[in-house]
Each structure stands twice: as C-alpha cells, then as structure tokens.
C-alpha positions as CSV (number, residue, x, y, z in Angstrom):
1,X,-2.5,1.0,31.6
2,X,-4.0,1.2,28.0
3,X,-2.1,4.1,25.8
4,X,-4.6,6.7,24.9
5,X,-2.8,7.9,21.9
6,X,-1.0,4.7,21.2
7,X,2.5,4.6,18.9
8,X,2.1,2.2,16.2
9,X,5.2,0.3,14.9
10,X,3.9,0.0,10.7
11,X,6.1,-3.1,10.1
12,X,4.4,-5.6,13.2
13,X,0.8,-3.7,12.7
14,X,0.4,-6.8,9.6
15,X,1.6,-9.8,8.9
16,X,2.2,-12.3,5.8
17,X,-0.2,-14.4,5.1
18,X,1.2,-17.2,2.7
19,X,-0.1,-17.1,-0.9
20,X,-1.9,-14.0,0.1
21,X,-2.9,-10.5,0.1
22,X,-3.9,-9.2,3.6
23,X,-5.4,-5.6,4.4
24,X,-6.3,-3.4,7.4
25,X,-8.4,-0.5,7.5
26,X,-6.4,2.1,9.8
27,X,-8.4,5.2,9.1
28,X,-11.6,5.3,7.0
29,X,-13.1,8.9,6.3
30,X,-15.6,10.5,3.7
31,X,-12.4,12.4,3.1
32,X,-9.8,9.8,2.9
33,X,-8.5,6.7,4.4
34,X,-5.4,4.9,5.5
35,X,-4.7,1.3,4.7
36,X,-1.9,-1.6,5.6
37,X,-1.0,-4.0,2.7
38,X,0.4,-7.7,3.4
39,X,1.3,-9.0,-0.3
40,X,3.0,-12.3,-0.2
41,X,5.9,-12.9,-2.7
42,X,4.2,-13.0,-6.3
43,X,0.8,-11.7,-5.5
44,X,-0.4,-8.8,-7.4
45,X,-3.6,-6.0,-7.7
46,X,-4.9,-5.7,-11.5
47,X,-4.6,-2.6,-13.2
48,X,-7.3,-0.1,-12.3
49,X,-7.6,3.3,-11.5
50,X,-8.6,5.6,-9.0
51,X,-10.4,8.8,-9.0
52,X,-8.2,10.1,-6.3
53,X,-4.1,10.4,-6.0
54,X,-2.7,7.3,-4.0
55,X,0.2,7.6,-2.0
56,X,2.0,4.5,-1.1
57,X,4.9,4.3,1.5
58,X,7.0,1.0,1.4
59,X,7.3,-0.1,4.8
60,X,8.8,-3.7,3.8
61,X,10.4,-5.6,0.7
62,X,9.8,-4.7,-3.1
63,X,7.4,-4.4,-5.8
64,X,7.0,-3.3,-8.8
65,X,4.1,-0.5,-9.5
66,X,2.9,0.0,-13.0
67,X,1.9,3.6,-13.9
68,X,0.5,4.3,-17.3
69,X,2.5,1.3,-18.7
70,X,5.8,2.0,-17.0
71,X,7.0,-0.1,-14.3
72,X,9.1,1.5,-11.3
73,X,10.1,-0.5,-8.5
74,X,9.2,0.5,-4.7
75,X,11.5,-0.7,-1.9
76,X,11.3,0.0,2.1
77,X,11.6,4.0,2.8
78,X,10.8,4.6,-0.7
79,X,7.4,6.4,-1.2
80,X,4.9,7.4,-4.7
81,X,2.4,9.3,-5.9
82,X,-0.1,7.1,-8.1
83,X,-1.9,10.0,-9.6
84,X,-5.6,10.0,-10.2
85,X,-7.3,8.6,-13.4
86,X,-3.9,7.1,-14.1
87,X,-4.3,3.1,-14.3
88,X,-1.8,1.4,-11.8
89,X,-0.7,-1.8,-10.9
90,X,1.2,-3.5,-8.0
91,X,3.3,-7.0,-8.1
92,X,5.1,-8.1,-5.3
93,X,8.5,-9.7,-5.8
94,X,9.7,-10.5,-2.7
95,X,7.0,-10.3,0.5
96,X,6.1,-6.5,0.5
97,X,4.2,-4.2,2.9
98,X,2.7,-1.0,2.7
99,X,1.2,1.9,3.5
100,X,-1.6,3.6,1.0
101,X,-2.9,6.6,2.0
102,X,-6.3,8.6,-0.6
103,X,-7.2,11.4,0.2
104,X,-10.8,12.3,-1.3
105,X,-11.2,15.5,-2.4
C-alpha cells in the first residue's frame, strides 16, 4: 500500500554520481523551493549570488562554502545561511550532500 504522506530518508533520496554534480527538485514554488545536491569529491559551483537567503543543511561529507571571500567548512548536521546579494561558492572535498532550501520573498 503506497504511503500517502511518505517519510523520506535525505541521505538514500540521491546518489553520487562519479565526477559529477547531481540535483533533484523536491519542492518547486513561486515562493521557494527545495533541492538535493550530489557533489562528487572535487566538484564545485562558481561564485554567484542569489537574490534570496539560501539555507543549506549538510546531510553527507564536507565542503567548503565561500561567503564574501571567506571560506567556512560545512560537514553532516551542520547547517548555513548564505545571505542574499552575498556571492557564494561551494567546493566539495570529500563526496558531499545537501540540502538547499530559498525561500522567495
């Protein structure tokens, strides 16, 4: 019997894809969405920005996020705020997954 409101487990709802970065859409919203990441060891996103705040839970592995020039590194139950207009920047140094959630408005 198919789970109407089904329980997700975050860590098996991606996988790794060698080399690669892999996304899934979980929620997409005028107001906001919510999105899986899949970065594979040494795979990055440019700086850019956002005109929304970013919140990114760390579901797997570690990575380092760029801020306004100043790196901080992320690991698994570890959580930020990338603040709108702000330019960020994500490298993955080991296999990393996560959890970005914008809110639009």
């Amino acid at each position: 019997m198919e789970q109407r409101y089904p329980v997700i487990q975050l860590a098996d709802a991606i996988e790794y894809q060698e080399g690669s970065v892999v996304s899934k859409t979980i929620i997409n919203q005028k107001t906001g969405n919510v999105t899986l990441f899949a970065f594979d060891k040494g795979q990055d996103l440019s700086e850019h920005t956002s005109p929304y705040d970013a919140l990114v839970y760390v579901i797997d592995g570690v990575a380092e996020i760029t801020i306004s020039g100043h790196p901080i590194r992320v690991s698994a139950g570890e959580m930020i705020i990338m603040p709108a207009h702000e330019p960020h920047a994500l490298l993955a140094l080991e296999p990393f997954k996560m959890l970005l959630v914008m809110i639009r408005s």
